[in-house]
C-alpha positions, 0 to 999 in steps of 0.5 A: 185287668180282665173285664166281666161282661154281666157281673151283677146278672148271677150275683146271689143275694146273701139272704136266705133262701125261702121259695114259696108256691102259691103262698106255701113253702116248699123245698128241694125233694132230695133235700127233703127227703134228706132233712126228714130222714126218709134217705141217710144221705142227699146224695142217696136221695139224688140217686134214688131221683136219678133212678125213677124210683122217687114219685111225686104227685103220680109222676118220676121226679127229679131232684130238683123238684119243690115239695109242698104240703099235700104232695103225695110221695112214693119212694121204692127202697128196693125191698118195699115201696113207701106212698105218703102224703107231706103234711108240713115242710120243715125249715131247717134240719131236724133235730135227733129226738125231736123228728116231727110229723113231716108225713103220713104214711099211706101205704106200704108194700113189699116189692118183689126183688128183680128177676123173681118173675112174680 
């Protein structure tokens, strides 16, 4: 019988998981992204991560990034860039018909396509 060295240093505990920063509840910004419907998909919000077109708090954000109320958010679908502000983090999935108000649009532009030269 095989031995494992630390077996109880990676076990994850059954609960669920409620990360909080300074008393505020946060969550992983590809998650949120998905969760709120601001991206159809997680794995699209990864790739919008992973391509630096996703910025929190004036900076390129990783996935794995927490969200919190009061982050400021600027994603660049392609054809036009979104700045908002969260202005609640959800608990759980939203419902269809019951989306809340997750965030407050700042500012929205149209970005030039690549290679336009403008």
């Amino acid at each position: 019988m095989r031995r494992l060295r630390h077996p109880v240093a990676w076990k994850v505990s059954g609960s669920p998981r409620r990360t909080m920063e300074r008393g505020k509840r946060t969550m992983r910004l590809d998650k949120f992204l998905q969760v709120t419907r601001l991206v159809k998909r997680r794995t699209l919000a990864n790739r919008l991560c992973d391509a630096g077109r996703v910025w929190r708090n004036g900076h390129p954000a990783r996935a794995s990034a927490r969200v919190a109320v009061g982050d400021v958010l600027r994603l660049d679908y392609g054809t036009r860039v979104v700045e908002m502000q969260v202005i609640a983090v959800p608990e759980g999935p939203a419902v269809a018909g019951q989306a809340g108000p997750w965030v407050e649009v700042l500012s929205t532009r149209r970005s030039s396509p690549p290679g336009d030269g403008a």
